[in-house]
C-alpha positions in Angstrom: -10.4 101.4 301.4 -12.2 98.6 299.4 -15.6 97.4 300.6 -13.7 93.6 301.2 -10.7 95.8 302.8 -12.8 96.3 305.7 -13.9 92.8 306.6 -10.1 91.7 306.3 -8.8 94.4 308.8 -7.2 96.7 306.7 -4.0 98.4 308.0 -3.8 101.1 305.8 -6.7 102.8 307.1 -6.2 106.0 307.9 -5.4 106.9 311.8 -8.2 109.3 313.4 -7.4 112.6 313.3 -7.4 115.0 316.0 -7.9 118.9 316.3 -5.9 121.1 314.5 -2.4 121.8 316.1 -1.0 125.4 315.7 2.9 126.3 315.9 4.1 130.1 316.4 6.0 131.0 313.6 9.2 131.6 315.5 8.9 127.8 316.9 9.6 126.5 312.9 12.6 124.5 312.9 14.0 125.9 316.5 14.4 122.4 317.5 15.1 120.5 314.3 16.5 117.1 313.1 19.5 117.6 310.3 21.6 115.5 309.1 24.9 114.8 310.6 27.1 116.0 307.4 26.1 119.5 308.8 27.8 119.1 312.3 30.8 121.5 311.2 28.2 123.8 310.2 26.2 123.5 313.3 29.4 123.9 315.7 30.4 127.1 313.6 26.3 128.5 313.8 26.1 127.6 317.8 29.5 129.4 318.6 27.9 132.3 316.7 24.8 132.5 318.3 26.4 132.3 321.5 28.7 135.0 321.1 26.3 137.1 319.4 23.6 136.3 322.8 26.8 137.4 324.9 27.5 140.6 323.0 23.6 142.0 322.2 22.2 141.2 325.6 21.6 143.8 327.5 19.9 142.5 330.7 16.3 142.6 329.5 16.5 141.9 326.0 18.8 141.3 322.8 19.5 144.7 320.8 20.0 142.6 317.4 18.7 139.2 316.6 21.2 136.7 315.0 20.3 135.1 311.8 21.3 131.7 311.1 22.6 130.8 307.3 20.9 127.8 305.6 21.5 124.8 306.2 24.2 123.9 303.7 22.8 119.8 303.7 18.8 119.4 303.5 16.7 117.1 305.3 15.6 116.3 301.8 18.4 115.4 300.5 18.1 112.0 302.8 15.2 111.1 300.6 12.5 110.2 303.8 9.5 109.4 302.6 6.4 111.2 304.0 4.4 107.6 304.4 7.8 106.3 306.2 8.2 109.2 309.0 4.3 109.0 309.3 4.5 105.3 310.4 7.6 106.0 312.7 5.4 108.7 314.5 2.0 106.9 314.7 4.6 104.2 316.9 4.7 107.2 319.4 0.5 106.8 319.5 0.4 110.7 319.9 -2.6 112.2 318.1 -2.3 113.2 314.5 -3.4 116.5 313.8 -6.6 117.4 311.2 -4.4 119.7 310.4 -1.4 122.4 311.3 -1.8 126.1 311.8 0.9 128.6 312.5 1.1 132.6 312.5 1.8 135.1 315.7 -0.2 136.2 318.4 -3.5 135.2 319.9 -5.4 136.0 316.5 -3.4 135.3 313.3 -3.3 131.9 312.3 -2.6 130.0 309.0 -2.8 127.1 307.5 0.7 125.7 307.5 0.5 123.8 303.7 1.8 120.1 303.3 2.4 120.1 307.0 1.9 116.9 309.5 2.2 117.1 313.3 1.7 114.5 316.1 0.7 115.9 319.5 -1.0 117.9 321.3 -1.0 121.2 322.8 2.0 122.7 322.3 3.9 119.5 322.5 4.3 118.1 319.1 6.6 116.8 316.5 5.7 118.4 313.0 7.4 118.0 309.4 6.6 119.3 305.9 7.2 117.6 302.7 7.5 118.5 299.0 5.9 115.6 296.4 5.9 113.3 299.3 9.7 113.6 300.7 10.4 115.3 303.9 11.9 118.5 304.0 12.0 119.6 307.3 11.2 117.7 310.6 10.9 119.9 314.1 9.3 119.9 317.7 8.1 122.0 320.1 7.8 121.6 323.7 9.5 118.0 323.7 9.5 117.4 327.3 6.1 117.3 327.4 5.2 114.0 325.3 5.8 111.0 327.0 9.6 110.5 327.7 10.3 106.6 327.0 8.6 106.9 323.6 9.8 110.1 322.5 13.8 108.8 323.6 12.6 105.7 321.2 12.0 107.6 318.4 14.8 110.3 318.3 17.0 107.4 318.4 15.3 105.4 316.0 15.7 107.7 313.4 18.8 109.4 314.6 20.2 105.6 313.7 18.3 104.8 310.4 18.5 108.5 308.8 22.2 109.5 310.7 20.6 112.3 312.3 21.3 115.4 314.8 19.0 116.7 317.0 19.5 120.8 316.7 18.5 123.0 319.4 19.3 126.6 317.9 18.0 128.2 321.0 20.2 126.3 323.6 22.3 126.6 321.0 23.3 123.0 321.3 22.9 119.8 319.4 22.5 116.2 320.0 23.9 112.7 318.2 21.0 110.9 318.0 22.5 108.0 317.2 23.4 108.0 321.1 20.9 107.3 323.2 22.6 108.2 326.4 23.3 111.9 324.7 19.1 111.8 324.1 18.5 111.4 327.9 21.3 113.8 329.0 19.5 116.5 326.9 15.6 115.8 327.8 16.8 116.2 331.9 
């Protein structure tokens, strides 16, 4: 910022960061935003996860683990610009990481590289980016950041970027293009 920036009131100063935010590895892109050209895809991927959960469980466990394919459409291939999702997120006035950290267990932990995440705890939306376009966007523990403003954004950019929410755990997804469909799957 320009010495003259700051007695004008600036507004691309930088938002204070907060502590470091840390993901578990297994928690990447379990709940992620796609968009809605993979819907066939994700149909086909929930019905196989489902039947796989039914066949391998055996009352304690799983006794194999299902492996989804790739995503056959990219996030990137929507074009969202790092700066763009950053100002749709500071709207939610969650705190912006310093940085992200993932790994495993109570000791390993890594720097997750061009990573962002807003939140706190273990409730958080993160995405990473590649020369400043979004590549993936995901969250963890969503019904724990404020309701109203987390149903806002969802839908927001469910509308602008024709997203789908995917929950690969529930094995479910969401429009979010339709509010109401939000709601029903935050109760």
């Amino acid at each position: 910022m320009g010495f003259w920036n700051i007695f004008k009131g600036d507004k691309t100063q930088k938002q204070s960061l907060s502590s470091p935010l840390f993901f578990h590895e297994d928690d990447f892109c379990q709940v992620e935003l796609l968009p809605k050209e993979n819907l066939n895809f994700i149909k086909l991927q929930c019905n196989q996860i489902e039947g796989s959960s039914e066949k391998n469980f055996d009352g304690t466990g799983y006794k194999e683990i299902f492996i989804r394919d790739e995503n056959p459409i990219g996030l990137s291939t929507i074009s969202i610009q790092k700066s763009e999702l950053e100002n749709f997120l500071s709207e939610l006035h969650l705190p912006r990481a310093s940085e992200v950290l993932t790994g495993y267990g109570q000791d390993y932990r890594i720097q997750s590289i061009d990573t962002v995440g807003f939140g706190s705890d273990y409730a958080a939306i993160y995405f990473d980016y590649q020369d400043y376009i979004v590549k993936n966007i995901w969250l963890t523990h969503a019904w724990n950041i404020e309701r109203q403003k987390l149903i806002s954004f969802l839908n927001d950019v469910g509308l602008r970027w024709g997203l789908l929410l995917v929950d690969w755990e529930a094995a479910t997804f969401v429009d979010l293009s339709d509010e109401q469909a939000i709601i029903n799957y935050l109760n």
